[in-house]
PDB file of N, CA, C and O in Angstrom:
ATOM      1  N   UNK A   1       0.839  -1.180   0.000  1.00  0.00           N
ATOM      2  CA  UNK A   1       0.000   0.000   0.000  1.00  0.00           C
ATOM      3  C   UNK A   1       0.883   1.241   0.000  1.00  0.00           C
ATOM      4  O   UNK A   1       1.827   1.348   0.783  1.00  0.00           O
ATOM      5  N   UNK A   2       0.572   2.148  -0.862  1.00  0.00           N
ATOM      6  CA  UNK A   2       1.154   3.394  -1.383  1.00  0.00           C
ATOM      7  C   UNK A   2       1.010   4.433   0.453  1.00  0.00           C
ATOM      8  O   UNK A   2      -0.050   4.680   1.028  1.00  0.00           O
ATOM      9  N   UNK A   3       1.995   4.703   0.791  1.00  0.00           N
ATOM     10  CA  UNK A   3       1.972   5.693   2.112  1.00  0.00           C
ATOM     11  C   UNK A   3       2.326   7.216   2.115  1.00  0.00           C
ATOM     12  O   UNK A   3       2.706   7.886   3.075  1.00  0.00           O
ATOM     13  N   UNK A   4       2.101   7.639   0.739  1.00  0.00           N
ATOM     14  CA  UNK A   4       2.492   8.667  -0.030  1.00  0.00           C
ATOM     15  C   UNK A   4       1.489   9.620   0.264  1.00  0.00           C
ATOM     16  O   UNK A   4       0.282   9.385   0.223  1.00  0.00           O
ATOM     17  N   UNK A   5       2.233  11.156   0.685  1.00  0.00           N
ATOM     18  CA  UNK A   5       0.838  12.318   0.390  1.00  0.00           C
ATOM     19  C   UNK A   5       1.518  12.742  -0.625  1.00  0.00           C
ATOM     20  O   UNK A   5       2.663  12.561  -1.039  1.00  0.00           O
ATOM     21  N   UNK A   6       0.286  13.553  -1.075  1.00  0.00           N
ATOM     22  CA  UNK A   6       0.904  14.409  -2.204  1.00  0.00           C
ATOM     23  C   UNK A   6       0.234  15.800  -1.809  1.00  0.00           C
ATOM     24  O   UNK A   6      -0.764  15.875  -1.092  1.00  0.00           O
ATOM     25  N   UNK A   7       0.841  16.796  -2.311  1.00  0.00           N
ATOM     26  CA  UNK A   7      -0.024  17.864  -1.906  1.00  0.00           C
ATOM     27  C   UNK A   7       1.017  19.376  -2.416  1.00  0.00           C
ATOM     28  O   UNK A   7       2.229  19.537  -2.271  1.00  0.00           O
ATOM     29  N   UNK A   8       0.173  20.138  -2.922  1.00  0.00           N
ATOM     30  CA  UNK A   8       1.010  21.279  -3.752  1.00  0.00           C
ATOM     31  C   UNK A   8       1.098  22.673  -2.679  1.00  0.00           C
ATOM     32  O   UNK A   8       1.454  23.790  -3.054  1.00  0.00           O
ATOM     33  N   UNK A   9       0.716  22.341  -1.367  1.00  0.00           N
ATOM     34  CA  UNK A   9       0.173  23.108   0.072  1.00  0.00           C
ATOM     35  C   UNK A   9      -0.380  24.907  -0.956  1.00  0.00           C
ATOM     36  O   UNK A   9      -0.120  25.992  -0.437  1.00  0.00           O
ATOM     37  N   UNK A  10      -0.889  24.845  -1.936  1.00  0.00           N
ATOM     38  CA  UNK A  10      -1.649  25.723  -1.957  1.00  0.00           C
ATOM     39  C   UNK A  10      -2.953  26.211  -1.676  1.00  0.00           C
ATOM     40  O   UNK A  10      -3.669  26.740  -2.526  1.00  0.00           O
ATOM     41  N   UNK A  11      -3.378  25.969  -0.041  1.00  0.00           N
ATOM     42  CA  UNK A  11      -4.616  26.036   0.279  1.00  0.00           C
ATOM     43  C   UNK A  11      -4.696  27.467  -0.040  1.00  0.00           C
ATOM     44  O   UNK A  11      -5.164  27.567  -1.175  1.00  0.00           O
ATOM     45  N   UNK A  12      -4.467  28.508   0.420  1.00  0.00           N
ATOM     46  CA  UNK A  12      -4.817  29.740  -0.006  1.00  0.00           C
ATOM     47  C   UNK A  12      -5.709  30.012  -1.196  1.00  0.00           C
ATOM     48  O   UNK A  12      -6.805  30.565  -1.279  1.00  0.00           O
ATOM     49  N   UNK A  13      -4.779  29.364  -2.243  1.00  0.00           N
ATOM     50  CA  UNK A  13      -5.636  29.672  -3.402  1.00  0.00           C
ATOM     51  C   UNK A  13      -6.851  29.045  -4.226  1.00  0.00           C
ATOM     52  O   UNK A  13      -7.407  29.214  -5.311  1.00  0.00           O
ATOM     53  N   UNK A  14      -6.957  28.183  -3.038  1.00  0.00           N
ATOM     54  CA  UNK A  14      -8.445  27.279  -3.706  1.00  0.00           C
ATOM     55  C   UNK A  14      -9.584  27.995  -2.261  1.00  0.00           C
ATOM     56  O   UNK A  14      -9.544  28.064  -1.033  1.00  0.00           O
ATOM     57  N   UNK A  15     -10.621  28.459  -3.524  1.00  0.00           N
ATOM     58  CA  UNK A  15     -12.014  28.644  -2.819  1.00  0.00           C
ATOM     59  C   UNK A  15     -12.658  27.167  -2.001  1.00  0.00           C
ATOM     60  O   UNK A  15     -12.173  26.037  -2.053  1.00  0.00           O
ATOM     61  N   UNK A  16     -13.529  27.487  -1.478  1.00  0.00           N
ATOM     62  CA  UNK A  16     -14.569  26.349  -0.903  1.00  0.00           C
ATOM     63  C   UNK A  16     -15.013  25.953  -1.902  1.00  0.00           C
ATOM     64  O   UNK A  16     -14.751  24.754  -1.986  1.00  0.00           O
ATOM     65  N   UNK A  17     -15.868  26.494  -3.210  1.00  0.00           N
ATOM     66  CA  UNK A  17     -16.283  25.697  -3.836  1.00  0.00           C
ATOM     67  C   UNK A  17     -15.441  24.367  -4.542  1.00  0.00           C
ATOM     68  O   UNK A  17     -15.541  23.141  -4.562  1.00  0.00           O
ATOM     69  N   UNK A  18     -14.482  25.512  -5.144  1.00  0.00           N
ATOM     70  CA  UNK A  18     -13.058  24.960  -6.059  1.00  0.00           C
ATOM     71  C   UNK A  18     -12.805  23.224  -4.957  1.00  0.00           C
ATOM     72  O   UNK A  18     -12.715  22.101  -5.454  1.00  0.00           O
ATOM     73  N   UNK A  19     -12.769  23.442  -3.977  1.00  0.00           N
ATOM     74  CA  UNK A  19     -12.160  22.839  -2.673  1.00  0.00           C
ATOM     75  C   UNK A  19     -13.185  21.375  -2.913  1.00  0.00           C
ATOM     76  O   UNK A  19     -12.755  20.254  -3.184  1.00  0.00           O
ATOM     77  N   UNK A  20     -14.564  21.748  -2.734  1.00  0.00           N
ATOM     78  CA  UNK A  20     -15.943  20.852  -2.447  1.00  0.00           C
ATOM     79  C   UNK A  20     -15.454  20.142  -4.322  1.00  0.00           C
ATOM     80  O   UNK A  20     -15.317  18.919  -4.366  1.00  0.00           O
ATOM     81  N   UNK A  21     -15.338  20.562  -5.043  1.00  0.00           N
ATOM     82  CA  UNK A  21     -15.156  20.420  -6.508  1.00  0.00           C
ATOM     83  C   UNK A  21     -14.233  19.449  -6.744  1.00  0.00           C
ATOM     84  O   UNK A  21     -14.576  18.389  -7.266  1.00  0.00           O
ATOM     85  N   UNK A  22     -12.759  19.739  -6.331  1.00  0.00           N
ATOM     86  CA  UNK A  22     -11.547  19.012  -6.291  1.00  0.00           C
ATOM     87  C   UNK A  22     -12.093  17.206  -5.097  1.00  0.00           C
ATOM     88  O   UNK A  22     -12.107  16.031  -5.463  1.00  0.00           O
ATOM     89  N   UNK A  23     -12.257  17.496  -4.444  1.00  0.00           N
ATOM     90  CA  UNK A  23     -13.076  16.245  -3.458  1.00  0.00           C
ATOM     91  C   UNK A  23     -13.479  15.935  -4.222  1.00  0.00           C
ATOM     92  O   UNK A  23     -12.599  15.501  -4.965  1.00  0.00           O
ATOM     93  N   UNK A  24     -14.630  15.817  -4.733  1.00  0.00           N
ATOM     94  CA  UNK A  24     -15.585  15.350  -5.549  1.00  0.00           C
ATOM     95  C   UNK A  24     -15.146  14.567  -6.537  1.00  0.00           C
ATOM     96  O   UNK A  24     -15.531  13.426  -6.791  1.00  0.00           O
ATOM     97  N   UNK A  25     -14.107  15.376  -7.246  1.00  0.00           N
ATOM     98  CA  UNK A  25     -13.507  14.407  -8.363  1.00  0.00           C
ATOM     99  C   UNK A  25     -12.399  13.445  -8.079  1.00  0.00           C
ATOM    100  O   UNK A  25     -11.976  12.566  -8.830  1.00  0.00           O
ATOM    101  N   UNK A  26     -12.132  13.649  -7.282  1.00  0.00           N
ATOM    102  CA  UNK A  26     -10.955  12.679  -6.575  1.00  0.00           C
ATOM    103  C   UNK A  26     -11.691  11.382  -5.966  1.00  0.00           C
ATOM    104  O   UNK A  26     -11.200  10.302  -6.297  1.00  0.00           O
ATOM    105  N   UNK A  27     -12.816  11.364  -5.111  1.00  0.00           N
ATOM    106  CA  UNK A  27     -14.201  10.372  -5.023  1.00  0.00           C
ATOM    107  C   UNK A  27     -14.432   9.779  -6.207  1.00  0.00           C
ATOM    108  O   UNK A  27     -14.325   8.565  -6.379  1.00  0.00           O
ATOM    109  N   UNK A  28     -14.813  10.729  -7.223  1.00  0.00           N
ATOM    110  CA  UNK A  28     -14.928  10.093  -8.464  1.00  0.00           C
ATOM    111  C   UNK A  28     -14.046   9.158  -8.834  1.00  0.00           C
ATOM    112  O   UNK A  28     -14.268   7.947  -8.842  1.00  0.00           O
ATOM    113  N   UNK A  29     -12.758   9.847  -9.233  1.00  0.00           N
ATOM    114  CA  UNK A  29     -12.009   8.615  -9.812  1.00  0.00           C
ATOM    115  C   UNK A  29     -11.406   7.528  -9.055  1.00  0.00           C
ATOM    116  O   UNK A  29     -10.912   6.471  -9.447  1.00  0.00           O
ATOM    117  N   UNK A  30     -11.595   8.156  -7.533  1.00  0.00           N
ATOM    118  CA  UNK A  30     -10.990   6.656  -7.113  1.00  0.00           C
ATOM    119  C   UNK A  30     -12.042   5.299  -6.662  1.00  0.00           C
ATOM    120  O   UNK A  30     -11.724   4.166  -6.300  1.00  0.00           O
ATOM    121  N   UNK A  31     -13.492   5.962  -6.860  1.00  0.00           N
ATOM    122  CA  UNK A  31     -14.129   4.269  -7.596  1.00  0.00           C
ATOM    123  C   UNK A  31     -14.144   3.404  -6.189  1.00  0.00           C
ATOM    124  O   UNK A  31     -14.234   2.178  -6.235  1.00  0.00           O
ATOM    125  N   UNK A  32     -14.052   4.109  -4.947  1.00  0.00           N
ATOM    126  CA  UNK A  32     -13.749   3.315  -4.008  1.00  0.00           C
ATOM    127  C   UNK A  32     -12.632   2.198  -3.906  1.00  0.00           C
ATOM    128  O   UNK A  32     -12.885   1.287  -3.118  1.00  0.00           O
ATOM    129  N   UNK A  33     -11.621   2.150  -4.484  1.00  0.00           N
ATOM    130  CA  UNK A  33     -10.825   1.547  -5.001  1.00  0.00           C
ATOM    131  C   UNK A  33      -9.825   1.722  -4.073  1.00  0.00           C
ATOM    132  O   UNK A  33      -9.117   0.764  -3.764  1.00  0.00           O
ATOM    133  N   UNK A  34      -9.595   3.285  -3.373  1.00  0.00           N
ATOM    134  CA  UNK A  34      -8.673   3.523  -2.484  1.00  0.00           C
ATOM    135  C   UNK A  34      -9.153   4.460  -1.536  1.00  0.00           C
ATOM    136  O   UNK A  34      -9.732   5.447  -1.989  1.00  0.00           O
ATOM    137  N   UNK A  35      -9.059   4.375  -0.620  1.00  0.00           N
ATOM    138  CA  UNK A  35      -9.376   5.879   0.691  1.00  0.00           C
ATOM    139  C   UNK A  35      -9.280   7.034   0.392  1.00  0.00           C
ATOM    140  O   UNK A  35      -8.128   7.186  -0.014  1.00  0.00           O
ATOM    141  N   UNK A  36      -9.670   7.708   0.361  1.00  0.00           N
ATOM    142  CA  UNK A  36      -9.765   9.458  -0.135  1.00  0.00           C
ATOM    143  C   UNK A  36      -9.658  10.134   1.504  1.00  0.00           C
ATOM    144  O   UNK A  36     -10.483  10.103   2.417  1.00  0.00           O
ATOM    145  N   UNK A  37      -8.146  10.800   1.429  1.00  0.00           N
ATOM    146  CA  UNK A  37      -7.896  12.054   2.480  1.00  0.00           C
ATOM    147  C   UNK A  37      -7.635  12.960   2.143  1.00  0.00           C
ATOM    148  O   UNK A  37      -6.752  13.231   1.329  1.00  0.00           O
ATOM    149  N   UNK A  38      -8.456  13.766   2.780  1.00  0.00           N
ATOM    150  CA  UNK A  38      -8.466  15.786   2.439  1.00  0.00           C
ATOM    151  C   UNK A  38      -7.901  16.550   3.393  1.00  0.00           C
ATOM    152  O   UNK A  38      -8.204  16.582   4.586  1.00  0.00           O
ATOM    153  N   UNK A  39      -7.067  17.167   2.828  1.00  0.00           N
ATOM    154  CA  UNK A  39      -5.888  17.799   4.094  1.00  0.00           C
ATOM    155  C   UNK A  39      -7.151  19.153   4.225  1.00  0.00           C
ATOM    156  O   UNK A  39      -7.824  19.438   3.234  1.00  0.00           O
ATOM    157  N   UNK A  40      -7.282  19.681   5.175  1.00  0.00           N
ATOM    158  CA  UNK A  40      -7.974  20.945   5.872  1.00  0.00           C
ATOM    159  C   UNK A  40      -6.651  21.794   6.232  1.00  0.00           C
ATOM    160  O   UNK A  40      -6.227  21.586   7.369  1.00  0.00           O
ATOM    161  N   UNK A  41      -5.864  22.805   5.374  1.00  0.00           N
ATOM    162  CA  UNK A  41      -5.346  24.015   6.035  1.00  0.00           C
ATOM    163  C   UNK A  41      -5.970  24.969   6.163  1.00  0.00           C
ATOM    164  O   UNK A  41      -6.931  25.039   5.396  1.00  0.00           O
ATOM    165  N   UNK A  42      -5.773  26.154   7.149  1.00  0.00           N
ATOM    166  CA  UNK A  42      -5.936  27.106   6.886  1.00  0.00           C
ATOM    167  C   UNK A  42      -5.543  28.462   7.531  1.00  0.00           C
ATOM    168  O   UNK A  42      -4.543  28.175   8.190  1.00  0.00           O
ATOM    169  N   UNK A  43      -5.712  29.359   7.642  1.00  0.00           N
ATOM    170  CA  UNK A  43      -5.002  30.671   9.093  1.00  0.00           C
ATOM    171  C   UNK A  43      -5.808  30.575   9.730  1.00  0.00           C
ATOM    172  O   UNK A  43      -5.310  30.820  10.828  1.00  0.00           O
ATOM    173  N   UNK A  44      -7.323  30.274   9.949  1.00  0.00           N
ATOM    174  CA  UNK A  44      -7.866  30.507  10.986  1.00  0.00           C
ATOM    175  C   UNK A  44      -8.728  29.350  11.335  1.00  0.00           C
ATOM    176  O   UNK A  44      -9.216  28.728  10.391  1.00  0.00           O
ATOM    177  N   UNK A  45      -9.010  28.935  12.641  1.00  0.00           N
ATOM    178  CA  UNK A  45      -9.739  27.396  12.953  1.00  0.00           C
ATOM    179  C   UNK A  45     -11.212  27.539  12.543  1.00  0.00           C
ATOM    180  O   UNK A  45     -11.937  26.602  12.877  1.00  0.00           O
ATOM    181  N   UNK A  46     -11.700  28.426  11.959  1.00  0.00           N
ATOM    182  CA  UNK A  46     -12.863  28.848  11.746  1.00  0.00           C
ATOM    183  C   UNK A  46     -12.618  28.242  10.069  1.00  0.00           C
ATOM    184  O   UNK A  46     -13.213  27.202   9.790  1.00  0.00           O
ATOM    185  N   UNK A  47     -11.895  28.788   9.166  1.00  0.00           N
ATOM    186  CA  UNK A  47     -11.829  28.141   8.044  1.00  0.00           C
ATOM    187  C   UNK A  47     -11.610  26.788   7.943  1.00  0.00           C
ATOM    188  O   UNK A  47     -12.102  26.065   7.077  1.00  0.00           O
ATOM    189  N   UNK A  48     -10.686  26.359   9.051  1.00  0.00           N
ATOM    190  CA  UNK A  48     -10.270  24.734   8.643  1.00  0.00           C
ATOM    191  C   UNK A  48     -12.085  24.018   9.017  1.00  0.00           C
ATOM    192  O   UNK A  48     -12.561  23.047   8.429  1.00  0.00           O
ATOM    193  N   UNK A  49     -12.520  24.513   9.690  1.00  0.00           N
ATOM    194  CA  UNK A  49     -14.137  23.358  10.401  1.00  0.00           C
ATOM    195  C   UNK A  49     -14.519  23.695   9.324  1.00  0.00           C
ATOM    196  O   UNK A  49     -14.853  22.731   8.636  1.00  0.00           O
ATOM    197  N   UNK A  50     -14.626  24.666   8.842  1.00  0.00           N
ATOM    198  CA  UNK A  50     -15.455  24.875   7.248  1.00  0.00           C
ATOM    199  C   UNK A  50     -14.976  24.038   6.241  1.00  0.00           C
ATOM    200  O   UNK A  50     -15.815  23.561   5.476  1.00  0.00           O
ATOM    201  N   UNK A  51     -13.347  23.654   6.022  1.00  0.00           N
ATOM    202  CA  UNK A  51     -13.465  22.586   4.965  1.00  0.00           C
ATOM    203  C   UNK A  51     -13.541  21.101   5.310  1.00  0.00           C
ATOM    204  O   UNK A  51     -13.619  20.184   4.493  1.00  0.00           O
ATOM    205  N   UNK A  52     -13.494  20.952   7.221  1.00  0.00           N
ATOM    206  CA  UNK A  52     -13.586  19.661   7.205  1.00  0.00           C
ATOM    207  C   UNK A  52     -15.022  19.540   7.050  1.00  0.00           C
ATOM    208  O   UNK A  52     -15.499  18.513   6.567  1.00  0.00           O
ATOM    209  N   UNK A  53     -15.636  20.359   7.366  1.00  0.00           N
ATOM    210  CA  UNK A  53     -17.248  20.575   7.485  1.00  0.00           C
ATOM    211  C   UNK A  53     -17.628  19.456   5.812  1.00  0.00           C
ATOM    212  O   UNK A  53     -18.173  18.359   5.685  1.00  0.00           O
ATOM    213  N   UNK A  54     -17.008  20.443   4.785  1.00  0.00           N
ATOM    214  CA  UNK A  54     -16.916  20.444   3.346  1.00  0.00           C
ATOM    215  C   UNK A  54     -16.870  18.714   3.565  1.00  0.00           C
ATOM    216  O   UNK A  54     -17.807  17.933   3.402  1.00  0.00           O
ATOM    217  N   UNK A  55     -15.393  18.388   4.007  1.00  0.00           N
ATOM    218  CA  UNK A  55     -14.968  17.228   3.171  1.00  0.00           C
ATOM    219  C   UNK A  55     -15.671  16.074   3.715  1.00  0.00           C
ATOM    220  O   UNK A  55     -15.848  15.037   3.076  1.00  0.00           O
ATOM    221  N   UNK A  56     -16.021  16.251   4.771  1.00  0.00           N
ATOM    222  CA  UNK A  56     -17.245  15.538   5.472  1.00  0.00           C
ATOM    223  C   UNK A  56     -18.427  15.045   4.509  1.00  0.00           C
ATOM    224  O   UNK A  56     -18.694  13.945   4.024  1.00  0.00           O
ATOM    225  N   UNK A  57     -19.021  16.301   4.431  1.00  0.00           N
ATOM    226  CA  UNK A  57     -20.289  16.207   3.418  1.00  0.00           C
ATOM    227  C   UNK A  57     -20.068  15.390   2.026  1.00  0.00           C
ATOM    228  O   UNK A  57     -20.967  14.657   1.613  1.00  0.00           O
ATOM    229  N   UNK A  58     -18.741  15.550   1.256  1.00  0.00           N
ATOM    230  CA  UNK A  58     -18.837  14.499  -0.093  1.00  0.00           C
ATOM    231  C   UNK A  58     -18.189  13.455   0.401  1.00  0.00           C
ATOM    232  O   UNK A  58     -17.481  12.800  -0.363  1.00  0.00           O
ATOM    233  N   UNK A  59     -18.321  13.030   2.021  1.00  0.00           N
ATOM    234  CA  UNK A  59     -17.416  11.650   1.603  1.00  0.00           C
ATOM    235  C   UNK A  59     -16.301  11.210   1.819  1.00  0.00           C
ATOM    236  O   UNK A  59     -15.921  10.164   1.294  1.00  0.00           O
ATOM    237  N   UNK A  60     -15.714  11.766   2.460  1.00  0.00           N
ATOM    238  CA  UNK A  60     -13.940  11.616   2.200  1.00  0.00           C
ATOM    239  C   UNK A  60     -13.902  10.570   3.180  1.00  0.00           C
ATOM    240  O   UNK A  60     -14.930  10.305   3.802  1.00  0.00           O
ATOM    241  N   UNK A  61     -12.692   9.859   3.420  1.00  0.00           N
ATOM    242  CA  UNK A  61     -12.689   8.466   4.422  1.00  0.00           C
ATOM    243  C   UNK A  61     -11.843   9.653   5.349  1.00  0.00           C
ATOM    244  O   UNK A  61     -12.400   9.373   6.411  1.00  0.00           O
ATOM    245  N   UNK A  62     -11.257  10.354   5.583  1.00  0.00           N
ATOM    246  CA  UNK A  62     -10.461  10.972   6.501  1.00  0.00           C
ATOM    247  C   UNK A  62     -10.205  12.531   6.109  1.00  0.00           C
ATOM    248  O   UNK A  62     -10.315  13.080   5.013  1.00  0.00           O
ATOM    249  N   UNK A  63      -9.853  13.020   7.283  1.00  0.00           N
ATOM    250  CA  UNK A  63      -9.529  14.673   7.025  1.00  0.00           C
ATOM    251  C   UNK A  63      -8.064  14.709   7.615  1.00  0.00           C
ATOM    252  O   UNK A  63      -7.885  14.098   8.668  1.00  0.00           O
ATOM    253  N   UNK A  64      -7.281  15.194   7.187  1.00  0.00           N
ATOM    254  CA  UNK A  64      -5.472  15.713   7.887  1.00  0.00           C
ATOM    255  C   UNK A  64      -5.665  17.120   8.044  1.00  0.00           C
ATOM    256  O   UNK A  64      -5.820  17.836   7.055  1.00  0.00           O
ATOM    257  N   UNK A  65      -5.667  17.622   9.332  1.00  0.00           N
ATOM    258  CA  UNK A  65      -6.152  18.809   9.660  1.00  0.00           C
ATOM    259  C   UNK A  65      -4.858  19.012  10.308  1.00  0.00           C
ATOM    260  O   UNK A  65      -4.259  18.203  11.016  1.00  0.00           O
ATOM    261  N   UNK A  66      -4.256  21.009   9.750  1.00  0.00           N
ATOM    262  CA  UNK A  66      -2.930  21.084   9.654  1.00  0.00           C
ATOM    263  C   UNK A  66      -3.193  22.588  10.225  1.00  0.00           C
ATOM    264  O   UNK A  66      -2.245  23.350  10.415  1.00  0.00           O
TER     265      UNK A  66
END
């Protein structure tokens, strides 16, 4: 099993939607095939509950909250 993150740490520049959008398609293609984790950054703890809030809602098997 692959123990790899990947991640370009540009939370800044992705909106919530962009954010709810990117999830979504990552669900998509992985077909249940593999676990889907959504890293939550952000400057303030008020934004990060908002995207775990997000990644919650489509699904994700886990959140990495940073």
């Amino acid at each position: 099993m692959c123990n790899e993150v990947y991640t370009n740490g540009e939370f800044y520049g992705v909106s919530n939607d962009e954010y709810r959008l990117i999830l979504e398609a990552t669900i998509d293609e992985a077909r249940g095939r593999v676990p889907v984790y959504a890293g939550a950054s952000g400057i303030t703890t008020k934004q990060v509950i908002s995207l775990v809030n997000i990644a919650e809602n489509v699904g994700v098997d886990a959140v990495s909250v940073l």
